[in-house]
C-alpha positions in Angstrom: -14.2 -1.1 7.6 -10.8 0.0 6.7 -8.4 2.2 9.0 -5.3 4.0 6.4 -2.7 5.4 8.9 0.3 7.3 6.9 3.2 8.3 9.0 7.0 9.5 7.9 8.1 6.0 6.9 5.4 3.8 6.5 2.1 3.4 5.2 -0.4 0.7 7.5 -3.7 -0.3 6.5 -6.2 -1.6 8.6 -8.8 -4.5 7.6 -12.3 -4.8 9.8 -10.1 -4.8 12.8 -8.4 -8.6 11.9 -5.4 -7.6 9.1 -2.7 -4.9 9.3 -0.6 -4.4 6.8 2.2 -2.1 7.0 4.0 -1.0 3.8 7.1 1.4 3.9 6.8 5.2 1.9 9.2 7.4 0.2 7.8 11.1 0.3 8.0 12.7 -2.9 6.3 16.2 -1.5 4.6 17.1 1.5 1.1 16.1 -1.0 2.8 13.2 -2.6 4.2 10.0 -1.3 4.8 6.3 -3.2 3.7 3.5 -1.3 6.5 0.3 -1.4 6.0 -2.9 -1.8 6.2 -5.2 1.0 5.1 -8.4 3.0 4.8 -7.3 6.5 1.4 -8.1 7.8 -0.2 -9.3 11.1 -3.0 -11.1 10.3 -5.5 -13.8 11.2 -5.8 -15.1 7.7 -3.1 -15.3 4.7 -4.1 -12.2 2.6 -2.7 -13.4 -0.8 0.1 -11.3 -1.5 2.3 -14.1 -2.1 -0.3 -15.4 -5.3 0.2 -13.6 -8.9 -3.4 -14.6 -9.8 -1.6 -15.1 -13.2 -1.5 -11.5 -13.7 1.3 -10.5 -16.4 3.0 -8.2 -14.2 2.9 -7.9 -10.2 4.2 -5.8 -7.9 8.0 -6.7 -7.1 9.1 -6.6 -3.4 10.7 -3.2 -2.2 9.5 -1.6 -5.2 7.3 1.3 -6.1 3.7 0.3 -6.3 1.5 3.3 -6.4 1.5 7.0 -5.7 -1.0 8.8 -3.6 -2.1 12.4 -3.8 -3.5 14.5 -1.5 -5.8 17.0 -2.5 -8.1 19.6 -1.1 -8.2 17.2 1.9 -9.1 14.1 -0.7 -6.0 11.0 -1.0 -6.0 9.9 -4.5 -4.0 6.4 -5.9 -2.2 5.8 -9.0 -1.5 2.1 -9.1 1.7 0.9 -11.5 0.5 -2.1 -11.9 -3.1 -1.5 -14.1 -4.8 -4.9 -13.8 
């Protein structure tokens, strides 16, 4: 089960109740917002953003890492990274 809370400033999502993770947002429109990259979490487990998983390129800290659209009452992602 997973909780998405979007506020002003940040971006928190919610994992089965056990992980937050809270990631800071620049509002591009009042339908459009990019979601930063960060590190801040509270959870009960490590949640792997500190691994590349040998990908070429991975999301750099404070940076841009996708952009969500809402539409007709639907949220839609475009990720930067593709893999």
């Amino acid at each position: 089960m997973v909780t998405l809370n979007i506020g002003e400033t940040s971006l928190a999502f919610e994992y089965h109740g056990q992980c937050v993770y809270f990631y800071p947002v620049k509002k591009i429109s009042n339908t459009e917002f990019e979601m930063i990259w960060a590190r801040d979490v509270d959870c009960k487990f490590d949640n792997g953003t500190k691994e590349t998983f040998r990908l070429i390129a991975v999301p750099k800290l404070e940076k841009p890492f996708a952009k969500f659209t809402i539409k007709n009452g639907v949220l839609y992602a475009e990720y930067y990274y593709a893999e």
